[in-house]
N, C-alpha and C positions, 0 to 999 in steps of 0.2 A: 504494500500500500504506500502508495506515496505520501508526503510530508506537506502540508500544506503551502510549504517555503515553495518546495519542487512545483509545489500546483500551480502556483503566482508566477512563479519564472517560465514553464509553459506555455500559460495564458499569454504575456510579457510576448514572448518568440511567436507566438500565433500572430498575435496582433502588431508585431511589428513585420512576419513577413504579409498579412493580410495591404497593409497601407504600404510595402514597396510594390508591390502586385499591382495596383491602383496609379502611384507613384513612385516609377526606380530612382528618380534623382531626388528625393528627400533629401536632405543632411541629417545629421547627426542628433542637431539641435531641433530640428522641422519632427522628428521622430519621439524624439525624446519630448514635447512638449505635447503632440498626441497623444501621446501615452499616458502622459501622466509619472515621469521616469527622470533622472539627472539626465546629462548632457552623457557624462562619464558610464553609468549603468546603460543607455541606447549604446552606447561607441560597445564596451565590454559585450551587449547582447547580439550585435552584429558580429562581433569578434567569434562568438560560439558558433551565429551560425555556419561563418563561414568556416571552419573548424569542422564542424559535422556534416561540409559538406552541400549547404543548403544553397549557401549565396558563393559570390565568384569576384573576385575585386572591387570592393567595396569602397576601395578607397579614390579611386578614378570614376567608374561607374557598375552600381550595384546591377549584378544580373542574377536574376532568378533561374536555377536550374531546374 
């Protein structure tokens, strides 16, 4: 069972890849103030995905695999 910590940072990565999906060229800051999230915690949650896989140079322009 998951931890409810792990719930909220799931949700966090749904809803941040839901709004690059919509919009790839968000910043950092454009994501992070959708969400409801620091500046710091959107950059670290783009870091995961791209880490697992999800996203593809984030740091030029975000691509969704």
């Amino acid at each position: 069972m998951a931890s409810r910590r792990e719930e909220q940072q799931e949700d966090i990565r749904f809803r941040v890849l839901r709004l690059l999906t919509d919009n790839p060229q968000m910043s950092t800051r454009d994501i992070a103030n959708a969400v409801g999230i620091s500046n710091g915690a959107a950059f670290y949650c783009l870091s995961a995905l791209v880490e697992k896989g999800l996203l593809e140079n984030y740091r030029q322009n975000i691509i969704l695999l």
